[in-house]
C-alpha positions as CSV (number, residue, x, y, z in Angstrom):
1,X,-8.6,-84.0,80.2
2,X,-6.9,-84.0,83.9
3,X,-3.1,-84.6,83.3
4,X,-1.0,-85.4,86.1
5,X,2.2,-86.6,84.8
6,X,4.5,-83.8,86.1
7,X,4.9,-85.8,89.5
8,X,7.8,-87.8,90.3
9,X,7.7,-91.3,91.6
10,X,9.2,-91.6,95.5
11,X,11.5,-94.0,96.0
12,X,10.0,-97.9,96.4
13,X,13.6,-99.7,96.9
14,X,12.4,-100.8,100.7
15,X,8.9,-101.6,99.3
16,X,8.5,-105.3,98.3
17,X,7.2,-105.5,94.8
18,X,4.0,-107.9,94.5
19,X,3.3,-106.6,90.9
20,X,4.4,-106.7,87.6
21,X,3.1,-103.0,86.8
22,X,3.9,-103.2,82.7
23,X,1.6,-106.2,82.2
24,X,-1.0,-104.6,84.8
25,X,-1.6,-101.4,83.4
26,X,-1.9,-102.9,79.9
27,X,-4.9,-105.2,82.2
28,X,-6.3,-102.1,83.0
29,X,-6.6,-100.8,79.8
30,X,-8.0,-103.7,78.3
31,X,-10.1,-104.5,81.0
32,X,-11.7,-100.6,81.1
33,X,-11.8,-100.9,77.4
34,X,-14.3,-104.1,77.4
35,X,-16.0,-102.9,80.5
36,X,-17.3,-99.7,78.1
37,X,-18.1,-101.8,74.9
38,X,-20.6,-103.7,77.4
39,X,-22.2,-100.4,78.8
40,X,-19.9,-100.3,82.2
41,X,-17.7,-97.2,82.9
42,X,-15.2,-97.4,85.4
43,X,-12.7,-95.7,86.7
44,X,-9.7,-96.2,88.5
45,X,-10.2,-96.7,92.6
46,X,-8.2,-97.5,96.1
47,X,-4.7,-98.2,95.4
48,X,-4.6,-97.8,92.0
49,X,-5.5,-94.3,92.5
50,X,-3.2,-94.2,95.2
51,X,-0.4,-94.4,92.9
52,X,-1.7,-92.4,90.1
53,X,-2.2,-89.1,92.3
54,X,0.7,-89.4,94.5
55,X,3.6,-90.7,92.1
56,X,1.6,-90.8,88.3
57,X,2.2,-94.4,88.5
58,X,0.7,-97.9,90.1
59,X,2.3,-99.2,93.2
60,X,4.8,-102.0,92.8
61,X,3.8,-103.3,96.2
62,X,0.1,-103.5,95.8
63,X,-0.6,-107.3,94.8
64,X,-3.6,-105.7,92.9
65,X,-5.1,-102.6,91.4
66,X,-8.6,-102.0,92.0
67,X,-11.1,-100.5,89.1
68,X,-14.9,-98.9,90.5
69,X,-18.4,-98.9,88.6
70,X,-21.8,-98.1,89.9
71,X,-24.3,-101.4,89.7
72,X,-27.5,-100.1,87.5
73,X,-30.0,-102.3,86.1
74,X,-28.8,-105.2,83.7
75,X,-25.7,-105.2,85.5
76,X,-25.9,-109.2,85.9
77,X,-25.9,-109.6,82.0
78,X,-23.1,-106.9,81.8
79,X,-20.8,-108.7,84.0
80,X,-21.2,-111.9,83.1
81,X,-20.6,-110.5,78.7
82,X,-17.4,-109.2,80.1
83,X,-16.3,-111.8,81.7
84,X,-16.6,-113.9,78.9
85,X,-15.0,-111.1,76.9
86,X,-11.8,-110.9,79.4
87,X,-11.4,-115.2,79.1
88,X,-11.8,-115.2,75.3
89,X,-8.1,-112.4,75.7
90,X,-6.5,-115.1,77.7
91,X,-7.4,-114.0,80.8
92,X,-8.8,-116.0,83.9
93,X,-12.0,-113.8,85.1
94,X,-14.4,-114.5,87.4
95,X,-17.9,-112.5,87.9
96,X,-19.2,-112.6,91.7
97,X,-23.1,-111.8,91.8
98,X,-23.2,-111.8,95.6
99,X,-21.4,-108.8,95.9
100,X,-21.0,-107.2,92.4
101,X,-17.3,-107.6,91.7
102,X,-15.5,-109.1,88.8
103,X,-12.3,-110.8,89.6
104,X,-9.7,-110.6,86.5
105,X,-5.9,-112.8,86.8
106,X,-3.4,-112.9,84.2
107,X,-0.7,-114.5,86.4
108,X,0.1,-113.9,90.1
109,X,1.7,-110.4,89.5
110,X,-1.5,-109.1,87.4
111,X,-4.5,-108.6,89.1
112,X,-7.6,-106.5,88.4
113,X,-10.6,-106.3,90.6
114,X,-13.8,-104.7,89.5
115,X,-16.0,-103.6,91.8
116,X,-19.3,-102.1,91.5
117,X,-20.5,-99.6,94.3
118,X,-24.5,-99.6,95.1
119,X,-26.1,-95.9,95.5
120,X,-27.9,-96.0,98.9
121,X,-28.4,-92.2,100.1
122,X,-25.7,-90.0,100.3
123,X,-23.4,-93.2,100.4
124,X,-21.8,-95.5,97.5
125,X,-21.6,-99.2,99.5
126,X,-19.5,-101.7,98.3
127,X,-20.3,-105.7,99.9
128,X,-17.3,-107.0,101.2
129,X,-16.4,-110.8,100.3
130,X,-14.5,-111.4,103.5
131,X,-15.0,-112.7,106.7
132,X,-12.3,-114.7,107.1
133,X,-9.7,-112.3,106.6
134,X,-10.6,-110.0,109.5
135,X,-10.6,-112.7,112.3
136,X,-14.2,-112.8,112.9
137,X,-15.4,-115.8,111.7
138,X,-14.9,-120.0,113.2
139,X,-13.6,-122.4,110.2
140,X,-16.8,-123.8,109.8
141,X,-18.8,-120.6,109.2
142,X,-15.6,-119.3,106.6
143,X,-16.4,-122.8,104.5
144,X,-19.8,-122.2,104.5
145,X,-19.4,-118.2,103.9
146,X,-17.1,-119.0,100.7
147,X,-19.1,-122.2,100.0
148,X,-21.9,-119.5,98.9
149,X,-19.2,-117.5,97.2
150,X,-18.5,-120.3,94.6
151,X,-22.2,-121.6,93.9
152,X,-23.2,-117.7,93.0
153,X,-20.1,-117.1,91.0
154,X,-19.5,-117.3,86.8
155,X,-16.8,-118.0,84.9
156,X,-16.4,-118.7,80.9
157,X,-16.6,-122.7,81.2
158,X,-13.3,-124.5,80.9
159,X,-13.0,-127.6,82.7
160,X,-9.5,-128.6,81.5
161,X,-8.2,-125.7,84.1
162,X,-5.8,-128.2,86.1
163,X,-3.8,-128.1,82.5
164,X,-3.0,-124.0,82.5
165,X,-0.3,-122.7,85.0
166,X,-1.9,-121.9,88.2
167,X,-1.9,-122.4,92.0
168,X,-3.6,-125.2,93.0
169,X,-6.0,-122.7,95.2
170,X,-7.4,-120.8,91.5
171,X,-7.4,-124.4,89.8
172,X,-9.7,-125.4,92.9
173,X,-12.0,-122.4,92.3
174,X,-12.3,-122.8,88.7
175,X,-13.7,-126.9,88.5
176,X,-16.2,-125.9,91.2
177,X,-17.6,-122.6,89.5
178,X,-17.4,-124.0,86.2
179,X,-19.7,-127.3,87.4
180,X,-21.5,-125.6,90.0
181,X,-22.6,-123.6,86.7
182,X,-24.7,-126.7,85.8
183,X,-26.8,-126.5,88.8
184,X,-30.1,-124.8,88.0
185,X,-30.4,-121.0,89.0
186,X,-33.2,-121.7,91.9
187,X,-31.3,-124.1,93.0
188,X,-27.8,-122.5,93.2
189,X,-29.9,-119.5,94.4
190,X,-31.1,-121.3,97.4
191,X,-28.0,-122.8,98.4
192,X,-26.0,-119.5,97.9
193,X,-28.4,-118.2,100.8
194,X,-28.6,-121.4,103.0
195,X,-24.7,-121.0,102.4
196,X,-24.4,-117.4,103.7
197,X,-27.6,-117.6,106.4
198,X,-25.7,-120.7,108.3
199,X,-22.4,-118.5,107.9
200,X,-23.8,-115.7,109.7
201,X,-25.6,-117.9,112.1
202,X,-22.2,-120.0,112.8
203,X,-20.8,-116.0,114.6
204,X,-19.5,-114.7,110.5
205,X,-19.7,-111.1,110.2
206,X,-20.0,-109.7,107.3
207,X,-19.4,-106.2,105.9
208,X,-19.9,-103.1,103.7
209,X,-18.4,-99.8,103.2
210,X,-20.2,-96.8,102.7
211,X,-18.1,-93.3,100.9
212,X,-19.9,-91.0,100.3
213,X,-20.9,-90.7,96.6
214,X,-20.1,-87.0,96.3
215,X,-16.8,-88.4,95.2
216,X,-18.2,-90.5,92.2
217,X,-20.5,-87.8,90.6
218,X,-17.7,-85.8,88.2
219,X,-14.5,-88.3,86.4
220,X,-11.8,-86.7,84.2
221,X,-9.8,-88.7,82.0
222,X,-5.8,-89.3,82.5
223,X,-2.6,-89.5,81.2
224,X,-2.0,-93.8,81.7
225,X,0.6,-95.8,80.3
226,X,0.3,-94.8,76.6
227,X,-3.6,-94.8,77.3
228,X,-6.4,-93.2,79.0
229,X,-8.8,-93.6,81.8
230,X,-11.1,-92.2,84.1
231,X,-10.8,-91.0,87.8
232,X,-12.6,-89.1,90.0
233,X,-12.4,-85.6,89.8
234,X,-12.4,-85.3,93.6
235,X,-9.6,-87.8,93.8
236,X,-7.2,-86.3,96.8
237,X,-10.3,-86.1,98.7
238,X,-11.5,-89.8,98.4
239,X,-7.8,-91.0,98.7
240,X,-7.5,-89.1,102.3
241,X,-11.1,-90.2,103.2
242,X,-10.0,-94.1,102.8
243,X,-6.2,-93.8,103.8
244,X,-6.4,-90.6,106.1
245,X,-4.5,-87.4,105.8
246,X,-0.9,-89.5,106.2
247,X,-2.0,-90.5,102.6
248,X,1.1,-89.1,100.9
249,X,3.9,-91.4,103.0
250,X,4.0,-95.0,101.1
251,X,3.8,-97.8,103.4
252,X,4.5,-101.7,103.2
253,X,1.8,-104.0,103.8
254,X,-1.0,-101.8,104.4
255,X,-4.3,-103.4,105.1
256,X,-7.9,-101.5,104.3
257,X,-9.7,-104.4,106.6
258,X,-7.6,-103.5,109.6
259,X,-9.9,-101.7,112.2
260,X,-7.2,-99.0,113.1
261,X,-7.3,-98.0,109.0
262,X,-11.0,-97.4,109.2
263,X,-11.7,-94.9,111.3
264,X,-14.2,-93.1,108.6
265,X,-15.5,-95.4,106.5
């Protein structure tokens, strides 16, 4: 077992903190924990690694913490158990079949995103879910782009969701996943594509990112918050191939969709 808890957190007093890091690592746990009941291992990924490598702790300022899986066969079934799993514990989770990524809230400040990279060749490619955050997309074609989000998304039915505290946004996004649910498969299937067909159409550009999968073959588990998880062994090495070598300097309001932050991937 890899232990890094002889490192010393920097300083984060002119960071703005976006995360309540107590209730997040408990997530994590629990969320790692359920993932391996259902047959999913995961391990911890982007910022979340960040912080463990650099300061043996998560970031403050991250407004989530990001967990990694590779999609294998079943994986539909899988995500959809957990999810179920996650909302049972009080949590608000919400399984994305488009792009293989399990969305898990406990309130604004805990946030957990599962995300399942796809083996292609030497690469692991992880879908991207959006368009409209990079600039590159008209109104109309973001509506229709997360239009097809919603009607191939699951959640655990719950209909009374404008009764739970929430923003108005999650509330939203709740109701129409929960009824959209209703629809029959083909027919949510076919919409999902017309959906993201007249996105891309309408000038969307949509996106993936390929790492290559060298840094996913070999996971040691960690010291974390009075528990344990898995990271990868080669962890400096993927955190420098997604940040770049200025890795170890913390910054405030760092974007990975930003085209200068993406010089590799």
């Amino acid at each position: 077992m890899k232990d890094i808890n002889n490192k010393k957190p920097v300083n984060s007093e002119i960071l703005t903190v976006r995360s309540d890091v107590s209730q997040l690592a408990k997530a994590i746990l629990e969320i790692t924990d359920i993932a391996s009941a259902h047959g999913v291992k995961s391990w911890l990924c982007y910022g979340a690694l960040l912080g463990m490598v650099r300061e043996n702790a998560l970031l403050p300022w991250n407004n989530d913490a990001e967990l990694a899986c590779w999609y294998e066969a079943g994986m539909d079934k899988k995500f959809i158990d957990i999810t179920d799993s996650l909302n049972k514990r009080g949590y608000r989770a919400f399984y994305y079949s488009s792009k293989g990524a399990l969305n898990v809230y406990y309130n604004e400040q805990v946030v957990v995103n599962l995300n399942a990279f796809w083996r292609q060749g030497i690469y692991a490619v992880r879908p991207h879910e959006t368009p409209s955050d990079t600039g590159n997309a008209s109104l109309i074609s973001q509506l229709f782009y997360w239009s097809g989000v919603l009607m191939s998304a699951y959640t655990t039915p719950r209909l009374k969701a404008f009764c739970y505290p929430s923003t108005i946004k999650k509330k939203f996004k709740e109701l129409s996943v929960s009824m959209l649910r209703y629809l029959p498969l083909r027919i949510r299937s076919e919409l999902t594509y017309f959906c993201f067909e007249t996105s891309r159409k309408l000038g969307g550009s949509f996106q993936k990112t390929g790492i290559p999968k060298k840094y996913f073959e070999s996971f040691s588990l960690i010291n974390f918050y009075g528990g344990k998880v898995l990271t990868p062994d080669l962890s400096e090495e993927l955190i420098e191939f997604i940040y770049g070598c200025e890795w170890r300097t913390p910054k405030d309001k760092w974007s990975y969709y930003k085209k200068e932050n993406k010089s590799k991937t």
